[in-house]
MIKEKE-882366 format. One record per residue (C-alpha): residue in three letters; chain; x, y negated, z negated. Coordinates in pm, 1 decimal. Layout:
PAKOL  code  unit        px        py        pz
PAKOL   ALA     A         X         Y         Z
...
***
This chain:
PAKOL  code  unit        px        py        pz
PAKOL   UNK     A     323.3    1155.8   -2458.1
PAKOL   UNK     A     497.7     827.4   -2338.7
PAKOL   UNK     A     721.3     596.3   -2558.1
PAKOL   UNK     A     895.8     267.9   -2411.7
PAKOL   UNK     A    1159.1     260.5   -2693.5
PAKOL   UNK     A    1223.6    -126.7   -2683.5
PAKOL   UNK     A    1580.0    -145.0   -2528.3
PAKOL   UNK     A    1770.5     181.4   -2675.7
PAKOL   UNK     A    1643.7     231.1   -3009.6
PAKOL   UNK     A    1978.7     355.3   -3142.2
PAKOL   UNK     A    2197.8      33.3   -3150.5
PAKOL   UNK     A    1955.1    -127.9   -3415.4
PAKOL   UNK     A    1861.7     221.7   -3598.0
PAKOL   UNK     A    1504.9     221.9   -3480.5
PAKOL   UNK     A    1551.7     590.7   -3286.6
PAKOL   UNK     A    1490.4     769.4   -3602.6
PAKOL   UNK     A    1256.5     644.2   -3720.0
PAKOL   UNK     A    1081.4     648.3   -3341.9
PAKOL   UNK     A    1184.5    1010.3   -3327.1
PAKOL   UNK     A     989.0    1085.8   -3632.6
PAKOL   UNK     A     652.6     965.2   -3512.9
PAKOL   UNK     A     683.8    1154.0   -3203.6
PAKOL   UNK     A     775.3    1474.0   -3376.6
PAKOL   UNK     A     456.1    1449.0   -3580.2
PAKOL   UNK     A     280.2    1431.6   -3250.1
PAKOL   UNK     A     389.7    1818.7   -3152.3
PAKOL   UNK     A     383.7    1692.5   -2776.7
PAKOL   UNK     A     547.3    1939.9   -2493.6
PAKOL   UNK     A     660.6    1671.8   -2304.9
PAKOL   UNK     A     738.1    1285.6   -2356.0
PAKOL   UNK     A     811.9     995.6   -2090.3
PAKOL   UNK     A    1049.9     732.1   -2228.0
PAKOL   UNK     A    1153.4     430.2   -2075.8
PAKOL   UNK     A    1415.3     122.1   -2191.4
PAKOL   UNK     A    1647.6     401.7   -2250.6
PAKOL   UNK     A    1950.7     172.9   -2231.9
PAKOL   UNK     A    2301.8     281.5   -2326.7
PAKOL   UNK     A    2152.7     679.4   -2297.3
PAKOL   UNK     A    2398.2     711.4   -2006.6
PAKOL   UNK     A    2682.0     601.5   -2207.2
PAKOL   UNK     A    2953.0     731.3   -2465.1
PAKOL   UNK     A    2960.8    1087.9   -2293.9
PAKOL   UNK     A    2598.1    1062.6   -2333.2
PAKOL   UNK     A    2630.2    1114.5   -2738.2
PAKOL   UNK     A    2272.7     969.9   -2754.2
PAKOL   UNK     A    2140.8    1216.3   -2486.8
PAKOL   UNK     A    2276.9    1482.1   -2758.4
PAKOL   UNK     A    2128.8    1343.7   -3044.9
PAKOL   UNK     A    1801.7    1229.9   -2856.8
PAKOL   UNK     A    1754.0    1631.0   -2815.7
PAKOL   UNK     A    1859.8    1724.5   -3116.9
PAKOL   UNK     A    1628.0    1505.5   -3325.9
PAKOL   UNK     A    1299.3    1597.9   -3080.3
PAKOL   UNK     A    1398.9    1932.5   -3048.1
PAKOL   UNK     A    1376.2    1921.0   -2713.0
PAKOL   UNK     A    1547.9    1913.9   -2346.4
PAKOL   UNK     A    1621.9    1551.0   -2196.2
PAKOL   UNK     A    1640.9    1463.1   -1824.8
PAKOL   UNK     A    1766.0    1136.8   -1736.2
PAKOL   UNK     A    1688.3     920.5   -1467.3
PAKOL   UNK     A    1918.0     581.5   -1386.5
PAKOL   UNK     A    1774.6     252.6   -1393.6
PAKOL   UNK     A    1917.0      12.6   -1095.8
PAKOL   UNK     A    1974.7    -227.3   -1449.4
PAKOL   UNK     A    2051.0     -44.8   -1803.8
PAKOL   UNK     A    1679.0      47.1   -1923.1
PAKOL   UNK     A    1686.0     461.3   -1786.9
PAKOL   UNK     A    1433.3     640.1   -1787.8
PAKOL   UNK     A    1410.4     979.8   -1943.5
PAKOL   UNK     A    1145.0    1281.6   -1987.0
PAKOL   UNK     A    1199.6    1511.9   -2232.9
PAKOL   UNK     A    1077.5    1867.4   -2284.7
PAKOL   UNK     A     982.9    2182.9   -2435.6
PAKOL   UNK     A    1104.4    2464.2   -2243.9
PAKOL   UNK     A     958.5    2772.3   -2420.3
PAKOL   UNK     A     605.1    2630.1   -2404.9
PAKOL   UNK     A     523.9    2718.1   -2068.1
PAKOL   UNK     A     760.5    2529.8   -1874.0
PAKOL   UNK     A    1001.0    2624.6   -1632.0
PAKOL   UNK     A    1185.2    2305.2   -1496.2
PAKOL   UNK     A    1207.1    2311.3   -1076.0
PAKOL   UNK     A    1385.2    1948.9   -1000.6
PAKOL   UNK     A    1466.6    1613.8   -1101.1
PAKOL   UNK     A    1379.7    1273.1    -839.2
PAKOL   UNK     A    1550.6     978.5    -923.7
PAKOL   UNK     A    1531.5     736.7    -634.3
PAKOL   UNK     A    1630.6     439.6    -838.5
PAKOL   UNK     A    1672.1     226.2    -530.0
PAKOL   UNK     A    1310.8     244.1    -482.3
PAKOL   UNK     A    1138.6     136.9    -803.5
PAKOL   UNK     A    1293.7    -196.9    -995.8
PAKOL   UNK     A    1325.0      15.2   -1354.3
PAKOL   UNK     A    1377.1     328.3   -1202.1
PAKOL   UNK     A    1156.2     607.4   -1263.7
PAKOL   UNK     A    1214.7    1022.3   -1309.3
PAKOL   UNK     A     997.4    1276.2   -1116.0
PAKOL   UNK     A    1027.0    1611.7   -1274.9
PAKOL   UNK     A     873.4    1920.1   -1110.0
PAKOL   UNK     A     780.4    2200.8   -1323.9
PAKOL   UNK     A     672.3    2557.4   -1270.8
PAKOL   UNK     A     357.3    2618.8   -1533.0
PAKOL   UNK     A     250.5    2914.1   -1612.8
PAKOL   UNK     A     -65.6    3031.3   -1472.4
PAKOL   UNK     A     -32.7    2764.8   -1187.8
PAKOL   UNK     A       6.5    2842.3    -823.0
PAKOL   UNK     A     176.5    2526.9    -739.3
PAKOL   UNK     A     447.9    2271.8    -944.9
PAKOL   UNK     A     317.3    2010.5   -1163.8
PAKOL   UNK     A     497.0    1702.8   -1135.4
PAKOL   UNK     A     576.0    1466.6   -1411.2
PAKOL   UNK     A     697.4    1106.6   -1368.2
PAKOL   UNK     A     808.4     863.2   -1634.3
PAKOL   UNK     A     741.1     537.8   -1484.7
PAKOL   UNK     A     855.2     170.9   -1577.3
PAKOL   UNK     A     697.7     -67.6   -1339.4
PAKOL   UNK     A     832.0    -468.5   -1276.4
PAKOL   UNK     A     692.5    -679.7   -1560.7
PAKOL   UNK     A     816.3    -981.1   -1340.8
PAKOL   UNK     A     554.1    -962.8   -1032.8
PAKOL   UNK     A     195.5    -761.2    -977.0
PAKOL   UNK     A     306.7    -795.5    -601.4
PAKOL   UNK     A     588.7    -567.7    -708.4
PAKOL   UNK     A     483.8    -349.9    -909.2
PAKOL   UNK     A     191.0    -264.5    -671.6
PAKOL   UNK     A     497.0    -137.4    -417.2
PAKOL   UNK     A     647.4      42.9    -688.0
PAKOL   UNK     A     293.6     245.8    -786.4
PAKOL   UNK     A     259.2     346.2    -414.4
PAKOL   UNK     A     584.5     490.3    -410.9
PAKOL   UNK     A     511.5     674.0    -745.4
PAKOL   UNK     A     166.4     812.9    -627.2
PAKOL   UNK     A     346.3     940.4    -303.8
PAKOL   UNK     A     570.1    1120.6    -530.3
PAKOL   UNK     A     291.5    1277.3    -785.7
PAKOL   UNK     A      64.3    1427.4    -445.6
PAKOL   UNK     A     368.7    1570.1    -277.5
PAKOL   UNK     A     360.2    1966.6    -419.7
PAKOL   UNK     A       5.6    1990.5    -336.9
PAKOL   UNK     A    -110.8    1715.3    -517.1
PAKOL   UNK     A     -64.7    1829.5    -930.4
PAKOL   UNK     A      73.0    1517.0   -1074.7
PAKOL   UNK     A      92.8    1258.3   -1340.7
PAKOL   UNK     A     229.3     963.8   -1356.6
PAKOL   UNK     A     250.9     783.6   -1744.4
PAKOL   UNK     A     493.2     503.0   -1901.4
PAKOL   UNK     A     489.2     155.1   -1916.6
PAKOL   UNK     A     311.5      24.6   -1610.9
PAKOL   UNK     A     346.0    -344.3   -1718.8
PAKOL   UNK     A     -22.2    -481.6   -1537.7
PAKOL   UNK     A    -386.0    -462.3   -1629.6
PAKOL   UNK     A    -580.5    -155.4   -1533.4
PAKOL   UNK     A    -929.7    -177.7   -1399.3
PAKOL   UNK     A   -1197.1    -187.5   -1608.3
PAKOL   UNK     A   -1013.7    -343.7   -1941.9
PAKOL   UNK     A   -1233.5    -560.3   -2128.2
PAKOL   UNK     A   -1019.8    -971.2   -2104.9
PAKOL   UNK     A    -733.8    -971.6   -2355.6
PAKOL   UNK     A    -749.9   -1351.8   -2570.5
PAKOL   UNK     A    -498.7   -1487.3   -2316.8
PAKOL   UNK     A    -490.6   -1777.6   -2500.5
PAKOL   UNK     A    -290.2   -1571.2   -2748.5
PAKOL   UNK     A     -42.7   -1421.7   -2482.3
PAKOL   UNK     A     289.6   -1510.4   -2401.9
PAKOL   UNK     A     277.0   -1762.6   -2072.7
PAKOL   UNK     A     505.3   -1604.2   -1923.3
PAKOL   UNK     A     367.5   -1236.9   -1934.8
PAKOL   UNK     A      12.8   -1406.9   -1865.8
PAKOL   UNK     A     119.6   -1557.8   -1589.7
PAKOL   UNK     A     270.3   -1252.5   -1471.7
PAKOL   UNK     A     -57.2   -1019.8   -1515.0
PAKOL   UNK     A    -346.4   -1286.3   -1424.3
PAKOL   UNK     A    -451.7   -1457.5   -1145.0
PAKOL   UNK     A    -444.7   -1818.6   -1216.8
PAKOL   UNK     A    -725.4   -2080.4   -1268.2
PAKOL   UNK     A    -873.5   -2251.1    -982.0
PAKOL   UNK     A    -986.8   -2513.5   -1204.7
PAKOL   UNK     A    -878.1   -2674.7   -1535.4
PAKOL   UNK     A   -1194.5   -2564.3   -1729.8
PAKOL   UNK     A   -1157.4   -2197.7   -1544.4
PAKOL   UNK     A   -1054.8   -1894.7   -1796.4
PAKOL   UNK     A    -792.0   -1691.3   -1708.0
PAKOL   UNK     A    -856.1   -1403.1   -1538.3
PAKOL   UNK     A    -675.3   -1011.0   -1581.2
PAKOL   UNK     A    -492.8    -933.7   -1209.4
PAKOL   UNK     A    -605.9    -537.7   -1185.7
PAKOL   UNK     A    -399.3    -532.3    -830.2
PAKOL   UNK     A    -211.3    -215.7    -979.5
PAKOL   UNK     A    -488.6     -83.3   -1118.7
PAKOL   UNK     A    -675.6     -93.9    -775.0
PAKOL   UNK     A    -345.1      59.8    -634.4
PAKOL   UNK     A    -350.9     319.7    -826.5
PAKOL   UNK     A    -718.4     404.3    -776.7
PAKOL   UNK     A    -680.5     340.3    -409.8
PAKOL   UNK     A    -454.7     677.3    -444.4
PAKOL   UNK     A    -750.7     909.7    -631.1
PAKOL   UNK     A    -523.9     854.0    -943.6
PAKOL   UNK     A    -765.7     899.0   -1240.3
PAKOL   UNK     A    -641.1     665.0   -1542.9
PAKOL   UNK     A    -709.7     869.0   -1811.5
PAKOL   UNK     A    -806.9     657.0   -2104.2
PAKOL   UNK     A   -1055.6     467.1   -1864.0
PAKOL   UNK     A   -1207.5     833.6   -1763.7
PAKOL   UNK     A   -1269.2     921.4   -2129.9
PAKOL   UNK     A   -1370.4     584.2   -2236.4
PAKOL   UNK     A   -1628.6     592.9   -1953.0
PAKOL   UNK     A   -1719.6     924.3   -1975.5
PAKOL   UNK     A   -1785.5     906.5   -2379.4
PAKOL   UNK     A   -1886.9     527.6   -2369.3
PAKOL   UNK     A   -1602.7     496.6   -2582.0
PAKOL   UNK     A   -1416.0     175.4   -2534.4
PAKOL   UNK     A   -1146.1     206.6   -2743.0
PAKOL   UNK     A   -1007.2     438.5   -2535.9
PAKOL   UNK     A    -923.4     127.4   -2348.5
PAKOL   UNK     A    -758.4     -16.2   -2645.8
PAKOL   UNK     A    -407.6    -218.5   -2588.0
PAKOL   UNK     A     -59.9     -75.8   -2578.4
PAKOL   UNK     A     170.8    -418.9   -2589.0
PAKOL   UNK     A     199.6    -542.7   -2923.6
PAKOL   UNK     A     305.3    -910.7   -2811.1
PAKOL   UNK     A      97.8    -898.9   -2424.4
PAKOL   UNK     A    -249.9    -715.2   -2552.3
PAKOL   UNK     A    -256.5    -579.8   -2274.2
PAKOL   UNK     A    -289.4    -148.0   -2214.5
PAKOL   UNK     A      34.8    -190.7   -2015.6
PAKOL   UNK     A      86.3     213.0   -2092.3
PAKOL   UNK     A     -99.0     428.3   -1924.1
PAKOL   UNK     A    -159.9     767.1   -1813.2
PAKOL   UNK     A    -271.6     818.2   -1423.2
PAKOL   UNK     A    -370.4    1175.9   -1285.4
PAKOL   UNK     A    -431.4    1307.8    -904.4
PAKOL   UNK     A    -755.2    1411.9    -853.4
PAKOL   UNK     A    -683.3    1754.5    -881.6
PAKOL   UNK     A    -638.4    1709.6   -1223.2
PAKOL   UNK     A    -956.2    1563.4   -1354.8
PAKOL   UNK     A   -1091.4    1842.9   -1472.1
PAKOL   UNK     A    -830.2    1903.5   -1707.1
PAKOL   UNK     A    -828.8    1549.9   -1929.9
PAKOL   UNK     A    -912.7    1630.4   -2248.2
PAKOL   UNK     A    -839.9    1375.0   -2473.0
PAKOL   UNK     A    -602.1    1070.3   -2528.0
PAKOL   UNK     A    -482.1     855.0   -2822.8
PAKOL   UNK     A    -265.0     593.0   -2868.2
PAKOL   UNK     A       5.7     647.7   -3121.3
PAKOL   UNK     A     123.2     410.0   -3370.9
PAKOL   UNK     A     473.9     366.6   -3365.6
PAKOL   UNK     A     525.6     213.5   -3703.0
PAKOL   UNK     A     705.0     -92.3   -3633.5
PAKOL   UNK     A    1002.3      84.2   -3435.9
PAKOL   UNK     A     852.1     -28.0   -3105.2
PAKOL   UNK     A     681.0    -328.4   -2894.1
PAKOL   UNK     A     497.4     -51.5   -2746.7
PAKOL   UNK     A     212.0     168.3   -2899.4
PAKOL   UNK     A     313.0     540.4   -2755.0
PAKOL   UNK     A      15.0     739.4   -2575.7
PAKOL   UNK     A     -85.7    1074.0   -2588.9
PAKOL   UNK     A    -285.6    1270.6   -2339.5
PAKOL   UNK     A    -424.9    1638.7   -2414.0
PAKOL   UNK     A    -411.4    1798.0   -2036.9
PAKOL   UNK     A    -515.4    2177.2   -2035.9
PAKOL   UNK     A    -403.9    2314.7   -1697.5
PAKOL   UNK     A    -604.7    2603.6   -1748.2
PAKOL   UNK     A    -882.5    2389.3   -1655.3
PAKOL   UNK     A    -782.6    2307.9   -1281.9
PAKOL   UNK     A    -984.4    2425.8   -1004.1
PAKOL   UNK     A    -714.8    2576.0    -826.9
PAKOL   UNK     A    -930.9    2653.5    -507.0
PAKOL   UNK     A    -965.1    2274.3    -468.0
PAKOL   UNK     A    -518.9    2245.6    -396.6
PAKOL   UNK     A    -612.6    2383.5     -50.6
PAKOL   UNK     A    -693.2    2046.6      47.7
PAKOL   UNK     A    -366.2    1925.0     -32.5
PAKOL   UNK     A    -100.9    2144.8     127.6
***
């Protein structure tokens, strides 16, 4: 699952009520991002983030105050190898966690990702850092969290009704005054460029389904979350939903249902 928590969550009493919904969503492992203040007060809300999910908490710093964090279930299967952090790299931050699974031959990595919501230029740098990072233990990786641009495929949002600021930010702009705005899928292409496979788009053109491709910003209506996969992985999407977050977020949360034991691992050769 991935949750952007809206800037901390536990200043304005929203984390409990956040922490509730994901609970009900039994996930073994959640990407979070706007964790602000997490690295702060001897980490008390580190503490209490585990104790109220149940699970571990990594932490990645952010280059400003909005960490990033991935949190896990460590008796489901999961044996945690290493944490990458190279804030310097990526304007948010992000957190690349490798993990021994059971049954697999080579690490999974995980990366919570928070992309630049100021520029698409940007933010197409940052995703080619991050897909670097998911193919580099033999290409097993996935790369989910707020991604802040329009994925490929997405039917137009009613930009109209969209911030001009954040449409400015995630369209290319009219050549004409009686032109519509138009959805900039730069990162999108980026990411596919990489043989990252965005998952809701897979299912939703797999099972004709388009409201797989449903939006994740509650003020852009845009899917700015999103799960991407490396190749290798395809085989294993199962499902995906987005998660209502009952009013404690700006952000819908996402889940994806990946069953590893459907990897082809004959088909990592090509990666090592």
């Amino acid at each position: 699952m991935s949750q952007n928590i809206l800037h901390s969550a536990h200043r304005d009493g929203r984390w409990s009520r956040l922490a509730d919904v994901i609970r009900r969503q039994e996930p073994t492992v959640v990407l979070l991002q706007e964790c602000r203040g997490w690295l702060d007060d001897d980490r008390a809300q580190i503490a209490q983030a585990e104790h109220d999910l149940g699970m571990r908490v990594l932490m990645a710093r952010s280059p400003g105050s909005g960490h990033i964090a991935l949190a896990y279930r460590p008796d489901e299967g999961l044996r945690w190898l290493g944490l990458e952090d190279h804030a310097v790299t990526v304007t948010n931050g992000y957190a690349a966690v490798r993990f021994a699974v059971d049954g697999l031959q080579v690490p999974l990595v995980l990366i919570s990702a928070h992309l630049s919501c100021y520029s698409a230029d940007l933010a197409v740098q940052e995703a080619q850092t991050l897909i670097v990072r998911a193919h580099r233990y033999n290409g097993l990786g996935i790369i989910g969290g707020d991604i802040n641009h329009c994925p490929v495929g997405d039917p137009e949002p009613p930009w109209g009704r969209v911030q001009p600021h954040n449409r400015m930010i995630r369209c290319h702009r009219p050549i004409g005054p009686d032109q519509p705005w138009r959805a900039n899928t730069i990162v999108g292409e980026t990411f596919a460029a990489g043989t990252m496979i965005d998952v809701a788009g897979y299912l939703a053109d797999t099972r004709g389904d388009s409201s797989f491709r449903a939006h994740t910003g509650v003020n852009g209506l845009v899917r700015v979350d999103q799960f991407h996969v490396t190749a290798a992985l395809q085989d294993a999407i199962v499902d995906y939903q987005r998660v209502d977050p009952e009013g404690a977020s700006d952000h819908y949360g996402i889940l994806a249902v990946i069953d590893t034991d459907r990897i082809d691992q004959t088909k990592l050769r090509a990666y090592t």
